[in-house]
N, C-alpha and C positions, 0 to 999 in steps of 0.2 A: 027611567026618564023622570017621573015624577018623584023621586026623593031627589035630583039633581035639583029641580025646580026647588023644593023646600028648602034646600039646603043655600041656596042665592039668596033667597028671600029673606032669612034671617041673618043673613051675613050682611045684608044691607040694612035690616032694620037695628043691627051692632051698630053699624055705622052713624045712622041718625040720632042713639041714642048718645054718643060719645061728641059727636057736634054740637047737638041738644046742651050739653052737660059741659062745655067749654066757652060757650057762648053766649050771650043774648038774641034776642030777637032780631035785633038788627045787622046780624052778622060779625060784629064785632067779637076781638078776644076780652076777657078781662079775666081780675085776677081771680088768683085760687084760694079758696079758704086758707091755705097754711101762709098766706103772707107774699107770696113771692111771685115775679109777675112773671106770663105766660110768654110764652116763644114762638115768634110766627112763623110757619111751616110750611114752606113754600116749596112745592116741587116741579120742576123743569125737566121739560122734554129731553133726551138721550138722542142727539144729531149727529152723535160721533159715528165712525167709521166699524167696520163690522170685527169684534173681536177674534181675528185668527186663529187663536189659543197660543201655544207654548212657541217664544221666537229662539230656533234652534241658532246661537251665533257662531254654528260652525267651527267650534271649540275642542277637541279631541283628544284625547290621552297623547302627551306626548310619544312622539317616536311612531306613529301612526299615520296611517294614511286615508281623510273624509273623503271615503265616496259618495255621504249621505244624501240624500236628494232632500232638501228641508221645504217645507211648505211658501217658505219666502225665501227668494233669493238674496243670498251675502257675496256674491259674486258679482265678476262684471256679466256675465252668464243670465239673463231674463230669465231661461227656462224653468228657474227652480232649483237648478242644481249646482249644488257648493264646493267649485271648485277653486275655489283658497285650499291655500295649503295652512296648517298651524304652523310656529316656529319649531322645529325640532319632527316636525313630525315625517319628512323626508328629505333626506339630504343628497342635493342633487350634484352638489361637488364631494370631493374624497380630503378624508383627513390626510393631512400630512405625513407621509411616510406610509399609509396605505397602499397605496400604487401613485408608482412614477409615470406621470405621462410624457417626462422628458423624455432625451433620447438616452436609448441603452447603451451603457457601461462597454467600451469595445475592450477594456481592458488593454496589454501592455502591446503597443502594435509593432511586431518584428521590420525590422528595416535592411533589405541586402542588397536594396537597388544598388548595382556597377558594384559589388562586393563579391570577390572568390573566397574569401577566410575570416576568420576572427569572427567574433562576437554580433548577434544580430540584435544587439540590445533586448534581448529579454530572457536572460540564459543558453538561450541557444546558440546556433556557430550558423555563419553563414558558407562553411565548407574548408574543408582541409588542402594543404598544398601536397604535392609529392613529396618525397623524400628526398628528392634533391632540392630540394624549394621553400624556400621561406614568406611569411607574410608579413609583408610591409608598409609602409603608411600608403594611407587609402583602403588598406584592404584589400594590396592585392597580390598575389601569389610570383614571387620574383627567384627564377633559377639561379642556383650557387652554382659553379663552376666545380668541375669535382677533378681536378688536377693533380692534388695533392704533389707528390715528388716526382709526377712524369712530366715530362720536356715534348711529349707532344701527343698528336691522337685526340677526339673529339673529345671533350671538356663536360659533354652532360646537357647542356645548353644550345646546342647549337654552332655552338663556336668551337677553336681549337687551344689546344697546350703548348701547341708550337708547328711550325711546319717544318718539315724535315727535306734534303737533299733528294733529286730520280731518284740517286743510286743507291739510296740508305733508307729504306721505307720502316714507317714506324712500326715497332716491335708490339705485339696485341699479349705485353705480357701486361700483370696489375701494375708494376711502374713501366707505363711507355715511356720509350726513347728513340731514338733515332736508330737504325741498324748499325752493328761497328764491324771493321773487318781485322780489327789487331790494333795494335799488337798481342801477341801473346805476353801474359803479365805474369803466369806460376804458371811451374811446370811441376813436374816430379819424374826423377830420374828414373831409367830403365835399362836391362844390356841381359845381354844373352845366358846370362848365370841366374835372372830371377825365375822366379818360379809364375804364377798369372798371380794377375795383381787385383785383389779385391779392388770396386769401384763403388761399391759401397750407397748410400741411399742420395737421393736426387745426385747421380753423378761427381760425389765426392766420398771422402773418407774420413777418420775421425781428425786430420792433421788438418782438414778444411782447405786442401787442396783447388778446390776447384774455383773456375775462373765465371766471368761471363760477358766477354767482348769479343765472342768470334759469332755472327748472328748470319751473316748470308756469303755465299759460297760461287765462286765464277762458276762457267759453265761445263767447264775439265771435272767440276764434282758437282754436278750437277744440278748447280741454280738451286741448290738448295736455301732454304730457309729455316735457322734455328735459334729461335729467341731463345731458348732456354738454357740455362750454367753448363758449360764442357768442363771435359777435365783433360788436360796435354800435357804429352808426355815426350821426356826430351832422349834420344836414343843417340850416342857416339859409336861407334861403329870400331871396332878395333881390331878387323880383318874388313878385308874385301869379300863380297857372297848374297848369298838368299838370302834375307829376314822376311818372315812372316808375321803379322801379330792377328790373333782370335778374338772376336767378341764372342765370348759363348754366357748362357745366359742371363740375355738383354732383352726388354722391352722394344714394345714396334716403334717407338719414337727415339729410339738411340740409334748413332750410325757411327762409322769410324771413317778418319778421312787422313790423308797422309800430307804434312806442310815441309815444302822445300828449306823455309825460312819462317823464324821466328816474327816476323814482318805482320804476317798473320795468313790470312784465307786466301788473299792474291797467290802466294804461292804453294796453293792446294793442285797436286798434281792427282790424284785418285781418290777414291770413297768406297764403302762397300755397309751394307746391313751386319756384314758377319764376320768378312777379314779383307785384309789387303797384302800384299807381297811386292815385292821390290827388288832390286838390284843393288846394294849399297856397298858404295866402297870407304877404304880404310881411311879413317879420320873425320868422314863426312861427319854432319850433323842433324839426325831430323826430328821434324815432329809428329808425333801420330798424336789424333785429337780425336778422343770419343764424344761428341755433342747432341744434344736432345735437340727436336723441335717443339716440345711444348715442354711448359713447368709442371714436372708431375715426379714422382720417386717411388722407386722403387728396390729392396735390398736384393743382393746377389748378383749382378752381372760381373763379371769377370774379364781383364782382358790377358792373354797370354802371349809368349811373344817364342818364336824359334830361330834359331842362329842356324845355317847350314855349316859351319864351320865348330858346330859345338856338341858334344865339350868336345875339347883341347887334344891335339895327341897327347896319346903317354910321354910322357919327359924321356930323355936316353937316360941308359942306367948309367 
């Protein structure tokens, strides 16, 4: 304590000597030996506001974010804490083409409302028609008639190709028609000297004998039904007696029927699977008709034919 004391004491008698030495007595300044006049030195109280230190303004590397708490507020915030943002220091929108906040892209949108076919605009098909059916404007699935060269029978559609007679009902071959009862249109001749007569595949032979307009049959041969090509054969008779004629082997859908008249099927007097026999006299003329009921072929049936009057007597010598 006592060098503290000494040490004032001479720091103020510094002081009186350097006032001493710039002044007169009466307090006044005057000049200084070297010429040049003294400068009054006048110092005034310090009323200002209390030095804070360092004014942090909140300033930050761009691209960052001030959470600093600065001693002084730069905010609308009193508390102290600076919550300005710098420019760049966060970005609270999205750069252009960063993310879309539109709405999302639906991409190409198929369309088939009241559409059964065609095109659903975007490559794909709004659905196929059947095979009998076409797609047509609008888009929509329209049946073809499938007719082609039959004259009657459903059409595909719902509709018909034609309507046919009671008595003649449509034939369920691939060209429908109406049923026919004759006439007989080719024959091929036969008589007690031949030998059995190949009938060869679907009911014909290589000369293309066969017919196909004899399709249903009165009830004397049994209400038969046969869409399918016959082959009739025309027999003159040149003795009175038995004639027999064989189907031997035939298929289940071939039958043999014997016609009074080449008229046609009206005058069918008998039928059989296998053979028929008869009474015929000299001159007569008939028909024996092998006919199928479905369209189908097959080689080797045969039909044969017997004379009771045959062969011939010996001649006289």
């Amino acid at each position: 304590m006592g060098l503290l004391r000494f040490a004032g004491a001479i720091a103020i008698a510094s002081c009186l000597l350097i006032v001493a030495a710039c002044g007169g007595n009466d307090g006044t300044f005057h000049s200084s030996d070297d010429g040049t006049s003294d400068v009054p030195l006048v110092i005034r109280p310090d009323h200002g506001g209390r030095d804070t230190g360092y004014r942090d303004q909140g300033v930050d590397s761009p691209g960052s974010w001030d959470v600093t708490t600065d001693l002084e507020a730069t905010g609308a915030d009193q508390s102290g804490q600076d919550l300005g943002e710098d420019p760049g220091a966060w970005d609270p929108g999205d750069d252009p083409g960063d993310f879309d906040y539109g709405g999302t892209d639906p991409g190409c949108q198929k369309d088939c409302t009241n559409k059964q076919c065609g095109s659903d605009g975007c490559g794909g098909s709004c659905g196929k028609c059947a095979v009998n059916s076409s797609c047509v404007i609008n888009q929509q699935c329209q049946c073809l008639p499938t007719c082609g060269q039959s004259s009657c029978g459903d059409d595909g559609c719902g509709g018909t190709c034609g309507v046919c007679a009671a008595d003649r009902p449509c034939t369920d071959e691939t060209i429908r028609k109406c049923s026919s009862i004759g006439p007989v249109t080719r024959t091929t001749n036969i008589d007690c000297t031949d030998e059995a007569q190949a009938l060869g595949a679907n009911n014909g032979d290589t000369l293309n004998n066969n017919s196909d307009v004899l399709d249903i049959y009165p009830a004397e041969c049994g209400s038969m039904n046969t869409p399918g090509p016959e082959r009739v054969f025309k027999f003159v008779a040149d003795q009175s007696g038995t004639v027999t004629f064989t189907l031997a082997g035939h298929p289940a859908y071939l039958d043999i029927y014997l016609l009074g008249a080449a008229s046609g099927t009206a005058s069918c007097t008998q039928y059989s699977h296998d053979s028929i026999q008869f009474q015929a006299a000299q001159g007569a003329t008939y028909w024996i008709v092998v006919d199928a009921s479905q369209n189908n072929s097959q080689l080797g049936p045969t039909l044969a034919i017997d004379c009771s009057w045959y062969p011939p007597p010996a001649s006289d010598p």
